[in-house]
Every structure is written in structure tokens, then in C-alpha cells.
VONU-987631 format. One record per residue (C-alpha): chain; z, x, y. Coordinates in nm, 3 decimals, padded with zeros to 5 digits. Each point is the difference from the previous one (the first is absolute). Layout:
BEGIN
{A, {Z, X, Y}}
...
end
This chain:
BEGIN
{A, {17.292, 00.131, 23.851}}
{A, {-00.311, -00.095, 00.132}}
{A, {-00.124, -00.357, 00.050}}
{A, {-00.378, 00.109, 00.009}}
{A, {-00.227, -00.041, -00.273}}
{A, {-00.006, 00.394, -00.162}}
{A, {-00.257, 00.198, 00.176}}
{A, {-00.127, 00.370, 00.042}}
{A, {00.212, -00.022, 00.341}}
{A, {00.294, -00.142, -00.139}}
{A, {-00.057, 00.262, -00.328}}
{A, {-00.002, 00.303, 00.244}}
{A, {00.415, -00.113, 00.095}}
{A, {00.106, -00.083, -00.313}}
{A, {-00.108, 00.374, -00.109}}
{A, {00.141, 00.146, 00.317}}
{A, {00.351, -00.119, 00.010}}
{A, {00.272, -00.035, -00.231}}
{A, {-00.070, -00.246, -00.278}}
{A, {00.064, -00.334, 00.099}}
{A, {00.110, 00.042, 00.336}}
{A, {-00.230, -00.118, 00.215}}
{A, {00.032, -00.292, 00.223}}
{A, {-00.251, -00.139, 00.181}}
{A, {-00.021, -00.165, 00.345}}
{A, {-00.288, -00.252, 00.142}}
{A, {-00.175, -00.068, -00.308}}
{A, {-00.114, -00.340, 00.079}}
{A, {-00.131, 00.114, 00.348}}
{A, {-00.376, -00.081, 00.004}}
{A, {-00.293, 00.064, 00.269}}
{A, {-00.003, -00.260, 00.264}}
{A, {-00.315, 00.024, 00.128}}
{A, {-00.255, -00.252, -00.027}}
{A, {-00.319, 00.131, 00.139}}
{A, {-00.324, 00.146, -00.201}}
{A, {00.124, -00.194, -00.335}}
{A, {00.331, 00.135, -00.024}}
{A, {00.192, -00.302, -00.025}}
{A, {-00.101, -00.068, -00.380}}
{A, {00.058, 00.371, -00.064}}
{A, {00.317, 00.046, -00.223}}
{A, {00.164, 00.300, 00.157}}
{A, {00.347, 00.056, -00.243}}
{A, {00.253, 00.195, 00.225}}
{A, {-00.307, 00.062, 00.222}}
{A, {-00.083, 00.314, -00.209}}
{A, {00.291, 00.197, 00.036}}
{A, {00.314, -00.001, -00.195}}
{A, {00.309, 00.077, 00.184}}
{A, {00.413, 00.034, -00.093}}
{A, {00.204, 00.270, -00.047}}
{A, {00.167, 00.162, -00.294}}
{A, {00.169, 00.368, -00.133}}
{A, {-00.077, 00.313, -00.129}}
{A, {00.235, 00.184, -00.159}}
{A, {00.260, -00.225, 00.191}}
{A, {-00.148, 00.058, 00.342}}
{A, {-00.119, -00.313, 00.176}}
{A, {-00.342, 00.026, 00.072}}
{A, {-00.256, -00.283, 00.209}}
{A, {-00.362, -00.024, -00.142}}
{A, {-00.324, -00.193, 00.047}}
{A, {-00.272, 00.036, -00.219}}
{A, {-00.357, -00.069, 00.078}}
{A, {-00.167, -00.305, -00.275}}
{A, {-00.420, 00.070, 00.033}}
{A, {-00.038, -00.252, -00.210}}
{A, {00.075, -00.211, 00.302}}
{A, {-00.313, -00.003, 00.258}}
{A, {00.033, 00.348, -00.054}}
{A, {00.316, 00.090, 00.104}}
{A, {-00.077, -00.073, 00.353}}
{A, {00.261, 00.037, 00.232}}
{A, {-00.002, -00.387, 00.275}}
{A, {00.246, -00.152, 00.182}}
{A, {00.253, -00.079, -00.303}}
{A, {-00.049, 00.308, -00.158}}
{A, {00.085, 00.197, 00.274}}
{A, {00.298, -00.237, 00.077}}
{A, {00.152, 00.108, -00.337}}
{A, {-00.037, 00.374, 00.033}}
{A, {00.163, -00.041, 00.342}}
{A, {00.297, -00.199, -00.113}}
{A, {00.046, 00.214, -00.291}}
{A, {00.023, 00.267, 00.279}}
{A, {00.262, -00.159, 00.253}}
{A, {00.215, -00.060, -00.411}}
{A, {-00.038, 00.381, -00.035}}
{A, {00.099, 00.107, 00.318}}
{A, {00.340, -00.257, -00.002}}
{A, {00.086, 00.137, -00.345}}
{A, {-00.128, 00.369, 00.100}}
{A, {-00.189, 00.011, -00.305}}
{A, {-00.334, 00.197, -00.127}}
{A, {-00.329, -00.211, 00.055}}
{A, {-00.270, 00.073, -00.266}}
{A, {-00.367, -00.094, 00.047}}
{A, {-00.208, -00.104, -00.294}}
{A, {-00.339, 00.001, 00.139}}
{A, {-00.339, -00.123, -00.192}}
{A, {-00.188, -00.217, 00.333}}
{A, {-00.316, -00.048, 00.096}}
{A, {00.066, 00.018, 00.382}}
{A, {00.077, -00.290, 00.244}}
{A, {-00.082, -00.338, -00.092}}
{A, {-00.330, -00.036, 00.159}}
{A, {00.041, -00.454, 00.014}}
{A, {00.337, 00.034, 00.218}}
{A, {-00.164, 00.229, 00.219}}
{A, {00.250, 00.042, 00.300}}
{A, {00.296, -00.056, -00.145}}
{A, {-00.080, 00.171, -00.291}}
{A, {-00.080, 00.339, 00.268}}
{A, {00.343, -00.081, 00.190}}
{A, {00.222, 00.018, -00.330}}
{A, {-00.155, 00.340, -00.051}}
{A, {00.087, 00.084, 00.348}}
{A, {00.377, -00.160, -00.096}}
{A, {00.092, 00.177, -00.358}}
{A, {-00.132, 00.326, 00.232}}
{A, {00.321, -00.123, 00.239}}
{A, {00.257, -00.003, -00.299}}
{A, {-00.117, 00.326, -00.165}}
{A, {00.037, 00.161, 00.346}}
{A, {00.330, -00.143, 00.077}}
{A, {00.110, 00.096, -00.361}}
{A, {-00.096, 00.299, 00.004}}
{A, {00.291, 00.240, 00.021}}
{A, {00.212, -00.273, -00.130}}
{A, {-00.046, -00.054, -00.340}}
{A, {-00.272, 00.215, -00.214}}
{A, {-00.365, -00.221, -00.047}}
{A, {-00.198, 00.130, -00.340}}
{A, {-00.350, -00.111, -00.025}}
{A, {-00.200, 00.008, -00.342}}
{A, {-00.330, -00.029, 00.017}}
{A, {-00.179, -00.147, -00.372}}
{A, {-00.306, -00.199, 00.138}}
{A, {-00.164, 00.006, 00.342}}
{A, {00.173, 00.077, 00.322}}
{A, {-00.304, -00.013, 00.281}}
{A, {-00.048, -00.051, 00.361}}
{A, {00.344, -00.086, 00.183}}
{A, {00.155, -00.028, -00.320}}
{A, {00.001, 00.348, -00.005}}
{A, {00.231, 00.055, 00.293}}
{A, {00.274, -00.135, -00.217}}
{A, {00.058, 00.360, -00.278}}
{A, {-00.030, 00.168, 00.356}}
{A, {00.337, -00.134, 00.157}}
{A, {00.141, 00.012, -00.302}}
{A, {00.238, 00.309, -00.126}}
{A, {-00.177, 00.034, -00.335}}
{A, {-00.310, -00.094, -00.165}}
{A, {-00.117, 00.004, -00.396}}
{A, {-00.348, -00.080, -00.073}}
{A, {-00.104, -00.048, -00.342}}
{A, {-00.272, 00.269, -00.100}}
{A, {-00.298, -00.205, -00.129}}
{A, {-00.022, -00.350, 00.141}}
{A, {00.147, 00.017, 00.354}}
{A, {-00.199, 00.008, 00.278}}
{A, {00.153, 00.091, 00.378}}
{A, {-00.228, 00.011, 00.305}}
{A, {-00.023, -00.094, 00.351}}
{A, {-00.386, -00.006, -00.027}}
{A, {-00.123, -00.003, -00.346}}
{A, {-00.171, 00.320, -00.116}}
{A, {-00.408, -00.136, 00.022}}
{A, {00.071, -00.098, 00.369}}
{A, {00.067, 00.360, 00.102}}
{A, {-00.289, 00.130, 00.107}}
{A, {-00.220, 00.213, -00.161}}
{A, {00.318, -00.059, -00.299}}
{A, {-00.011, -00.200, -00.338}}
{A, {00.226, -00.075, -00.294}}
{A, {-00.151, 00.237, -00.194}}
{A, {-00.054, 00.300, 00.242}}
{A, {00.365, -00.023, 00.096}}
{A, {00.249, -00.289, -00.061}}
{A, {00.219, -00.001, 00.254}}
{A, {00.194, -00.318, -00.116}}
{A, {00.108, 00.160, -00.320}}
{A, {00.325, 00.151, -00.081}}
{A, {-00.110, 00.327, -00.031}}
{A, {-00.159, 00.045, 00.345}}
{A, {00.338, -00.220, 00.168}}
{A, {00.228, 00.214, -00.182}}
{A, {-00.158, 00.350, 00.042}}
{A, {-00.224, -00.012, 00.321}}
{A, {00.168, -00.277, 00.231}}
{A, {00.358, 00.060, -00.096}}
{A, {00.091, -00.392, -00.001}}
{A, {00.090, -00.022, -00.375}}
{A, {00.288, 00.123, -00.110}}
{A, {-00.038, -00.044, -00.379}}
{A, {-00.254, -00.032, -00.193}}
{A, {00.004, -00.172, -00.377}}
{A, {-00.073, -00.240, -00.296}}
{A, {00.227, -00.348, 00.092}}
{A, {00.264, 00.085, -00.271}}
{A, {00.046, 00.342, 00.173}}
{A, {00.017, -00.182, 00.364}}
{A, {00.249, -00.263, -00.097}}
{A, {00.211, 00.367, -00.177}}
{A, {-00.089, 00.150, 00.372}}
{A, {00.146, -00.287, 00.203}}
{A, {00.328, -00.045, -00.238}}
{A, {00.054, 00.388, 00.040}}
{A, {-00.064, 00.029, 00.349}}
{A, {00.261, -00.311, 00.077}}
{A, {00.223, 00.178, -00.206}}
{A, {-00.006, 00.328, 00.249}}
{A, {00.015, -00.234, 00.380}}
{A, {00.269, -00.147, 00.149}}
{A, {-00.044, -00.360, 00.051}}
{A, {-00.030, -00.012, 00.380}}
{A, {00.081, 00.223, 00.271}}
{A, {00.387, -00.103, 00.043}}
{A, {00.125, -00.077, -00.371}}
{A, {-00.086, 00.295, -00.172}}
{A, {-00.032, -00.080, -00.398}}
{A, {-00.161, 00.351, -00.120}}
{A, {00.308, 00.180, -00.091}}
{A, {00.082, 00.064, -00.383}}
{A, {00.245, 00.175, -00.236}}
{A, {-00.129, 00.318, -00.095}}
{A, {00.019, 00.118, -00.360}}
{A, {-00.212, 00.322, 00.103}}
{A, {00.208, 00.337, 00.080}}
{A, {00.072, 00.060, 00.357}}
{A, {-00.040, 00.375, -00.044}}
{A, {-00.260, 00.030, -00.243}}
{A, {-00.156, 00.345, 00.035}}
{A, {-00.380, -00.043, 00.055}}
{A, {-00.122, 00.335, -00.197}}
{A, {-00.337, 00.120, 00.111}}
{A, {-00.017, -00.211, 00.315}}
{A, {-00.173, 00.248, 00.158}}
{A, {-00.288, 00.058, -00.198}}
{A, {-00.062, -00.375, 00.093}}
{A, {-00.023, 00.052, 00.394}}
{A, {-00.321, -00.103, 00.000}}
{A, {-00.041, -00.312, -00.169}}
{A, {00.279, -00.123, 00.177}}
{A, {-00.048, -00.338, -00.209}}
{A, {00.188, 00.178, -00.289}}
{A, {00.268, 00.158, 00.252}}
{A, {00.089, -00.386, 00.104}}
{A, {-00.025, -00.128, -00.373}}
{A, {00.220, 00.304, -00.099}}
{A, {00.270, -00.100, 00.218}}
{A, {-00.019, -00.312, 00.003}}
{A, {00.277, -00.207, -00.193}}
{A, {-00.152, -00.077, -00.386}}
{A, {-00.299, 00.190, 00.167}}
{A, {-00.119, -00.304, 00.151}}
{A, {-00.199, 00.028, 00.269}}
{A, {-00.265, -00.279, 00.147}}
{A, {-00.305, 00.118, 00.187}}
{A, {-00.151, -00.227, 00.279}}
{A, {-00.365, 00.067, 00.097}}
{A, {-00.058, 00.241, -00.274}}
{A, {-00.367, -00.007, 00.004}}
{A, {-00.045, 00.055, 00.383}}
{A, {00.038, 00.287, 00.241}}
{A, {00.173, 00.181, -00.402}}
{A, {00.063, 00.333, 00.253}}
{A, {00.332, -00.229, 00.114}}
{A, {00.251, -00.164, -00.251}}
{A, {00.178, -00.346, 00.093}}
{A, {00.245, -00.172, -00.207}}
{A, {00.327, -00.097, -00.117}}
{A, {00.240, 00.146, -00.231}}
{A, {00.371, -00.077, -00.068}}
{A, {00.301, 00.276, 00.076}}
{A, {00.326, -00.093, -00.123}}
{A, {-00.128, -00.309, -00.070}}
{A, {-00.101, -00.046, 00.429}}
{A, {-00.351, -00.077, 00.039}}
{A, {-00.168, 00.276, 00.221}}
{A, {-00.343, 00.017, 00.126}}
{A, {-00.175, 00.316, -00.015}}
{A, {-00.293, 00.162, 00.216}}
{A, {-00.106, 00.350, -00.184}}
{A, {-00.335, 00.225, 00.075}}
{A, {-00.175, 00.081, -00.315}}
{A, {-00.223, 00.273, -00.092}}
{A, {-00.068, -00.006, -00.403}}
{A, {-00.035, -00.266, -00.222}}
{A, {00.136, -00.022, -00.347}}
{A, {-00.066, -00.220, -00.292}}
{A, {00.192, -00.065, -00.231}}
{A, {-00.135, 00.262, -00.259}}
{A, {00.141, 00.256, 00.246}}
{A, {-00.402, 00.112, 00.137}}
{A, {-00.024, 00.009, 00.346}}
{A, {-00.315, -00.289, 00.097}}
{A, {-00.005, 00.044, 00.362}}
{A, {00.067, 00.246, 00.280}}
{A, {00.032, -00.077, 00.397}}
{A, {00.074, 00.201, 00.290}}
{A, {00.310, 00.023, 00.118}}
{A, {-00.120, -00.230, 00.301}}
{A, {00.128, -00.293, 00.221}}
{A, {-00.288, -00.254, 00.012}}
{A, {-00.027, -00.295, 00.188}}
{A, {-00.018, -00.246, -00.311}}
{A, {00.301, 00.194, -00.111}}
{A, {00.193, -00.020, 00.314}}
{A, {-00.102, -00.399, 00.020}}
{A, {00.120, -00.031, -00.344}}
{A, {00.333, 00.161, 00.078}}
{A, {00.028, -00.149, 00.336}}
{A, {00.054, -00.337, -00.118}}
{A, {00.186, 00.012, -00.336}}
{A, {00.286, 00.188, 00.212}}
{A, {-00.021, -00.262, 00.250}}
{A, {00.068, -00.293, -00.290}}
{A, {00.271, 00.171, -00.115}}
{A, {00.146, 00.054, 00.332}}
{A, {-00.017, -00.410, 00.051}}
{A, {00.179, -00.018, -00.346}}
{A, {00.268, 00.292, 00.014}}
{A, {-00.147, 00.195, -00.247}}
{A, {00.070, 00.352, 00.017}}
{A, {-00.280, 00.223, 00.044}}
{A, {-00.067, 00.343, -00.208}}
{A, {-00.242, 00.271, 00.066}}
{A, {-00.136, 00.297, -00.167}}
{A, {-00.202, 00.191, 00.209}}
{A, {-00.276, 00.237, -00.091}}
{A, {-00.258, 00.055, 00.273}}
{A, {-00.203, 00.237, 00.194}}
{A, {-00.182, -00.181, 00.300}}
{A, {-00.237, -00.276, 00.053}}
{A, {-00.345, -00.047, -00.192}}
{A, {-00.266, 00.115, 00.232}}
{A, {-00.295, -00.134, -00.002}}
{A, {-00.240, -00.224, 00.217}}
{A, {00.078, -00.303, -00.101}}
{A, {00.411, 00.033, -00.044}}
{A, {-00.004, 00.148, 00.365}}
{A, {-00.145, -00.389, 00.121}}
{A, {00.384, -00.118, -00.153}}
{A, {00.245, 00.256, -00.107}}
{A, {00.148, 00.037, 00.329}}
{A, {00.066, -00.383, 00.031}}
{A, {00.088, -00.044, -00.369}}
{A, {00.241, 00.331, -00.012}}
{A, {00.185, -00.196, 00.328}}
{A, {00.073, -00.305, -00.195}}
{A, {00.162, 00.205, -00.245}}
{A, {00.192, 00.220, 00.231}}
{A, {00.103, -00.364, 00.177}}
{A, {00.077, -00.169, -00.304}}
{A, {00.274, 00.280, -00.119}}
{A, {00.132, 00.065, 00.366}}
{A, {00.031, -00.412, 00.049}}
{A, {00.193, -00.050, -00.360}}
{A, {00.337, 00.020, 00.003}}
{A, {00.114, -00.029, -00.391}}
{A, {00.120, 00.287, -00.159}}
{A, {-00.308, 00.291, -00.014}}
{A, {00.003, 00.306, -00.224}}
{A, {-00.220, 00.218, -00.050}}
{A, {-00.123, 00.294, -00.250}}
{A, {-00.178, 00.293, 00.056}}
{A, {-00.146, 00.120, -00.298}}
{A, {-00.287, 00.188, 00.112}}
{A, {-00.179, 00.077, 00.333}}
{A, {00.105, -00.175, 00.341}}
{A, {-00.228, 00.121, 00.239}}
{A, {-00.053, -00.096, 00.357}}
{A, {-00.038, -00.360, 00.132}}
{A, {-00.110, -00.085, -00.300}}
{A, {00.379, 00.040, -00.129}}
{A, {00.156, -00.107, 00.281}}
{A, {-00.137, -00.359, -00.069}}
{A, {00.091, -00.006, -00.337}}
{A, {00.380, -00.088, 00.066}}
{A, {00.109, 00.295, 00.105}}
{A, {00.344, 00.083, 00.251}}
{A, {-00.149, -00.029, 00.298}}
{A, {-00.137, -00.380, -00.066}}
{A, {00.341, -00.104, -00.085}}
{A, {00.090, 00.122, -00.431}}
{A, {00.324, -00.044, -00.029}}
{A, {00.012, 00.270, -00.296}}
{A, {-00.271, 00.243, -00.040}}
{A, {00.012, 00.219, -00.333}}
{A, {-00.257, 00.274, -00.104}}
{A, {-00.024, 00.206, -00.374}}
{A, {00.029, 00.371, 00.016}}
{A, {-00.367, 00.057, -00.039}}
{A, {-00.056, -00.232, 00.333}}
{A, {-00.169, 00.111, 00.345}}
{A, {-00.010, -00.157, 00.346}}
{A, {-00.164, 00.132, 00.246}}
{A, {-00.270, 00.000, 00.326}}
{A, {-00.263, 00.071, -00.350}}
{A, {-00.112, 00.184, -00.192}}
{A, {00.088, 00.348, 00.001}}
{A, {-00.322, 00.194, -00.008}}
{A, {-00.156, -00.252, 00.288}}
{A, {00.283, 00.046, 00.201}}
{A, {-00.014, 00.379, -00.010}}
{A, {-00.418, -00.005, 00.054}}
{A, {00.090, -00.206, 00.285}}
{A, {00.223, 00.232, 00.167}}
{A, {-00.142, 00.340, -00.094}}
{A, {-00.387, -00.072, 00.050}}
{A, {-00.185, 00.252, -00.035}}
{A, {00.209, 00.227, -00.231}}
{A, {-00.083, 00.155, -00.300}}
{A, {00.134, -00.147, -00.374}}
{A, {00.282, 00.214, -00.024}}
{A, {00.138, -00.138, 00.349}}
{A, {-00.101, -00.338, -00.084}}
{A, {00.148, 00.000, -00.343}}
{A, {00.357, 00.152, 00.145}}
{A, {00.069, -00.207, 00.242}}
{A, {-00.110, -00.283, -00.240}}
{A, {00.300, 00.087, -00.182}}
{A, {00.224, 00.085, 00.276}}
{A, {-00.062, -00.375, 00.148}}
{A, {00.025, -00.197, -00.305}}
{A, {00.324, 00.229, -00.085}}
{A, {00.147, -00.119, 00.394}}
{A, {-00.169, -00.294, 00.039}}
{A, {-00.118, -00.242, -00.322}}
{A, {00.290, 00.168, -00.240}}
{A, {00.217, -00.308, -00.069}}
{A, {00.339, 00.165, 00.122}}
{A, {-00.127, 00.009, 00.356}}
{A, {-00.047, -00.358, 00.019}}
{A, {00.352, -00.053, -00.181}}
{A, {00.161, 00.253, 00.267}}
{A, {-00.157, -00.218, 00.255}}
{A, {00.166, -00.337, -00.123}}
{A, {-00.371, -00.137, -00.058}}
{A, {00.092, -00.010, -00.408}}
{A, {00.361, -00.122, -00.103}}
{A, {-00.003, 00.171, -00.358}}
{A, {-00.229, 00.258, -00.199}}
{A, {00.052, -00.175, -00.340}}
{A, {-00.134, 00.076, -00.372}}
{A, {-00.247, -00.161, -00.105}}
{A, {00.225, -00.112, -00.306}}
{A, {00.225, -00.192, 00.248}}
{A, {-00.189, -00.188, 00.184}}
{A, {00.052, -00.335, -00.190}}
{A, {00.408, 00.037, 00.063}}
{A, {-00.039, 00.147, 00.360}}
{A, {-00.226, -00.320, 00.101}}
{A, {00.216, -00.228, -00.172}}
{A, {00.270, 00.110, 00.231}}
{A, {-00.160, 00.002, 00.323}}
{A, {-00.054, -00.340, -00.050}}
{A, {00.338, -00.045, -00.107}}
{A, {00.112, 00.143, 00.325}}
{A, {-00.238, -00.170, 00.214}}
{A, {00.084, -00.380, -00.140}}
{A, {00.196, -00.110, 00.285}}
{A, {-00.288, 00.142, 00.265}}
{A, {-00.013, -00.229, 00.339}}
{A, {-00.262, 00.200, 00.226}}
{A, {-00.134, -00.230, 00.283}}
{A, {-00.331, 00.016, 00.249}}
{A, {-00.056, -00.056, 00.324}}
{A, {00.024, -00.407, 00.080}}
{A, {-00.386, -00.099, 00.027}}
{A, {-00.212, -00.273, -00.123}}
{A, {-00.187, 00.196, -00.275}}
{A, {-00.194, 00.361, 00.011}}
{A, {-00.376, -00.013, 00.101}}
{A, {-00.094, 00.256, -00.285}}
end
């Protein structure tokens, strides 16, 4: 247990991990500095609270924030306990979760308070890919600070109190609190796509426990297999009917019909998450098109659309689960790419990311087609040609160039309806029916939409043993 005096800080743990199981490490470590006052300043554990502990079993590393020391603020000492807590982690190959509540760097250490920023930036870069970093977010986060959720996998913010910003909202010009505040959950979550989660503190700590509970515990020892009590060829009834809220397609299939959403408030046209098949954790990437709530009434549409936000959003979950060896899923279901003035400034670069991130992974890929797969737009969404190892499509499926009635008003300008309207049907009958891209080899299986639970299950299956490698380089420059 903890040698500190209780605190919020120390609260925040105890409520995280498994009761009683926290240890902590460095809790008499106090500020050193002397200048501007400091030295009569009582600075417990230098206002963070660090150790590790377990949930559900799984050893976890933590440090959590304590305002109620100068603010939080992260100096010399501070910083010199995240970082150690960091080199533990990455010994052990352990999860590092960030409790954050700070009110920046500690203005009366000055440079050394501004080069332990610079060195906790060092360890979350060189952990990154090595063991999974969580950040939550329940006070303020400003300034550098904010850099931290950012090379971190995943980020919860709590809804009402938290505050993340490089700049705060009334230094933006012509931009105030009140107009627009860009340091609050909502707008980090929905508009700037940093926040994964969103939530009261009791539903953060629930987030963090299940999200530990679905990744492996670094990228060599993999911890996020299970037994699975769920049927291995459960019939999904009425899949189909869900192809475009491809949310409930994942959930449906999904073992206990878990499935765990990352980014759900931003760029909602694209779906990232995890789910568990056969008890393997899996990450899945999945265009969307319909919203559902739970009542069953549809609450939003979109186009059937790559956008850039979507394609960033994509982009790097697969690459994160590519550093851990977590199989990758997708369900594809689009047309094209939005077109409009401002996507043109960034689709194109956003939409190569994407293409590079599936072409550069090499754990096991499979994807779905459940609805449309039109032109490039398809092609970056996992499909054969970027490197799926298994490529399945339901009945009511079409690839293609596109759409069939452009394609024909393309080629027969200038004709009348009737001409327009037959060869419409001759090309997607030749061309985007399903069976021609099957006869081709670029689809492996036309499955029912009933089976597509059992039929991923065993691609996976199959595909447990992959070994795929690259071409010997340094790293990519995408």
C-alpha cells in the first residue's frame, strides 16, 4: 500500500486497480530546488504518486497527478518519477497508465523543469510500440503537458472538469471560452480526434480496467487471449439488415457481443476498436453509414465516403495493433472519397497513410465486404491488392471501378436513357456483380451474412502462425 498521506491522486489508484494492490515507488522523493522560496515548500512525493499494481490480474504501472501539490506541476523530481516508472514498465513489459490533473511545468525550476518535459517526451517515444501508455485526463492538461495524451495509445478525459489545450481557448484569436471551448472534452473528443473516451471518473476508471482487459501487455508477451464460453458458430440472423451501422455488425459477432469503440465521437463515418474472437483480441477498422441507438431508430446518416479524419483515424489504430500483433478486421462499405473543398487540401495525404499503414502491417488482415467497394476508395480499405490475407464478401456485395450508372454515363455520353440505363445494367452485371471479383481471386469466399462470425473466427484461426516480412530499412517515411 501506499506510504503517502491519502489524497485525490492517490484516491484515483486505489479506484483503478484491484483492491489493495497497489504498491508504490518514490514516495519520499521531494523537490530539490531551492530558488524563488521553494526550499520551505513541503512537496510530498513531489505531486505525483507513482507504483504499480493489477487489474483483473494484469500488472499494470501508474502515476497519478496530486494538484493539491503546487498544482500538480510537473519539475525536476516529478518528472524523474514518471521516467523511472517508465524504464520499470518497459523491463517488466507492462501497461503504463497516466493519471493527469497538472497545472503545467513548474514555473520556480524553470530549466530543468522544461528539460524533464523534454525527457518523459523521450520515454513515451521509446515506449511506444512496446508496451501500451493510457492517459486520463480529470483536471488540467495545458501547454506542453498536452503533448503527453498525444504519444500515448489511448486517452479518457472526464466530461465536465478536464481541461486539454496547447493554447488555452481565450488566447485564440478572435476565440473565447464561451464562443467555443476548445479545451473541453467535447470539442477534443469530437472535433480534434485526441480523446478517445469520454466520461464521469467512475466510468473512466470502468474504461481503463476494460480496455486492459482487451491488450496484450507489450508487444512480445502477448496476455490478451481468453477461454471462450461464446459459440464458435453462432449464426448471426439478420446481419444484413445491419450493413450499415457496422457498429452492430462488430457487436453481433463479437464474442458475448463485446465490442470496444476507440474514437467514437470523431470522424463517426469510420469505426475503430477492439473486439474478442475465440477469445483472441482483434482490432477492427469498419466504414459506417447509419447510426443506431439503442431503441432501434436510426439518429444519424453519412455518406458512404472515405474522409481524411476517417482515414487518419484508421491509419493509426491499425498501425498500434500492428506494433502489438493484434489481428486486424475490416468491414468495408464505401463508395469514393468525400469531395469537397476543404477534404481535397488532405484526403489524398490522409487516404495514403491508410493505404501505407495496411500494406506495411504484417499481422493477420481480414477483411469483409458487406456493402459497396468502389474504386480507390476500396482499394485502401484492406483490400487484396494491399496485402489481405483473406478477403470475404456477402451475397448482396459489389466491387467495382463505381458505380454502375456513372460508369455507363461515362462511356456512352451522349446517349439517350434507354442506352444509358442498359448498359448500366450490363456493367454492373460484368463488372461490380460480386462473382466477377471472386472469379478473379480478388475475394476468397461469397459468404452469408449469417456466417460471418464462424468464417472470421477461422481465418484467424488459420492465419495464427503468419510470419510475413518487409524489406530491411530503418523505418517508412509515411
Amino acid at each position: 500500500m501506499s506510504n503517502t498521506a491519502q489524497s485525490l491522486a492517490s484516491t484515483r489508484i486505489a479506484s483503478l486497480l484491484d483492491e489493495n494492490s497497489f504498491v508504490e515507488i518514490g514516495g519520499c522523493v521531494t523537490a530539490r530546488s531551492t530558488d524563488f522560496n521553494m526550499q520551505p515548500a513541503e512537496t510530498p512525493a513531489d505531486g505525483v504518486v507513482t507504483g504499480y499494481g493489477v487489474i483483473d490480474g494484469n500488472l499494470v504501472y501508474v502515476y497519478s497527478q496530486d494538484a493539491a501539490v503546487l498544482g500538480g506541476t510537473i519539475g525536476e523530481m516529478h518528472a524523474k518519477k514518471i521516467i523511472a516508472l517508465y524504464d520499470m514498465a518497459m523491463k517488466m513489459g507492462a501497461p503504463v497508465i497516466g493519471l493527469i490533473d497538472c497545472a503545467g511545468l513548474r514555473l520556480q525550476e524553470a530549466t530543468d523543469a522544461l528539460n524533464a518535459f523534454g525527457e518523459i517526451y523521450l520515454k513515451q517515444s521509446m515506449a511506444s510500440g512496446v508496451v501500451p501508455q493510457i492517459t486520463a485526463i480529470f483536471g488540467t492538461c495545458g501547454g506542453g503537458l498536452a503533448l503527453v495524451p498525444a504519444l500515448t495509445d489511448f486517452t479518457f478525459m472526464e466530461q465536465k472538469k478536464a481541461k486539454l489545450f496547447v493554447n488555452s481557448p481565450n488566447a485564440l484569436e478572435g476565440n473565447n471560452a464561451t464562443k467555443c471551448d476548445t479545451a473541453a472534452a467535447k470539442f477534443q473528443s469530437e472535433e480534434a480526434g485526441l480523446v478517445d473516451f469520454t466520461g464521469t471518473e467512475e466510468e473512466i476508471f470502468a474504461g481503463i480496467r476494460q480496455l486492459i482487459g482487451m491488450l496484450p501487455a507489450n508487444n512480445e508477451d502477448d496476455a490478451s487471449y481468453e477461454d471462450c464460453t461464446d459459440d464458435l458458430n453462432r449464426l448471426c440472423g439478420g446481419l444484413e439488415n445491419a450493413a450499415g451501422d457496422t457498429g452492430i455488425v462488430l457487436s453481433t459477432i463479437a464474442d458475448d457481443h463485446v465490442f470496444v469503440e476507440t474514437k467514437a465521437a470523431y470522424a463517426g463515418e469510420m469505426i475503430t476498436g477492439f473486439l474478442k474472437l475465440n477469445g483472441q483480441t482483434v482490432g477492427a477498422v469498419a466504414n459506417r453509414t447509419e447510426v443506431y441507438d439503442e431503441q432501434g431508430e436510426k439518429v444519424k446518416t453519412y455518406k458512404p465516403e472515405l474522409t481524411a479524419k476517417g482515414a487518419r483515424k484508421a491509419a493509426r489504430f491499425v498501425r498500434f495493433c500492428d506494433a502489438f500483433n493484434i489481428p486486424v478486421l475490416t468491414l468495408t462499405n464505401v463508395t469514393g472519397f468525400k469531395a469537397d473543398m476543404h477534404s481535397e487540401r488532405q484526403v489524398a495525404e490522409a487516404a495514403g497513410k491508410l493505404a501505407y499503414a495496411f500494406a506495411e502491417a504484417t499481422v493477420p488482415k481480414v477483411n469483409v465486404v458487406v456493402g459497396k467497394a468502389f474504386g480507390s476508395a476500396y482499394t485502401v480499405m484492406n483490400s487484396k491488392a494491399l496485402g489481405a490475407d483473406m478477403t470475404y464478401a456477402w451475397p448482396t456485395a459489389e466491387i467495382g471501378m463505381m458505380d454502375a450508372d456513372l460508369a455507363a454515363k461515362i462511356m456512352y455520353d451522349g446517349s439517350d436513357a434507354s442506352v444509358i440505363n442498359e448498359k448500366a445494367a450490363e456493367y454492373a452485371a460484368l463488372q461490380n456483380n460480386i462473382m466477377s471479383a471472386a472469379r478473379r481471386g480478388y475475394v476468397d469466399t461469397v459468404i452469408e451474412a449469417a456466417d460471418t462470425r464462424k468464417y472470421v473466427i477461422g481465418a484467424f484461426e488459420m492465419l495464427f502462425t503468419k510470419r510475413e516480412d518487409r524489406p530491411s530499412k530503418k523505418h517508412g517515411a509515411v
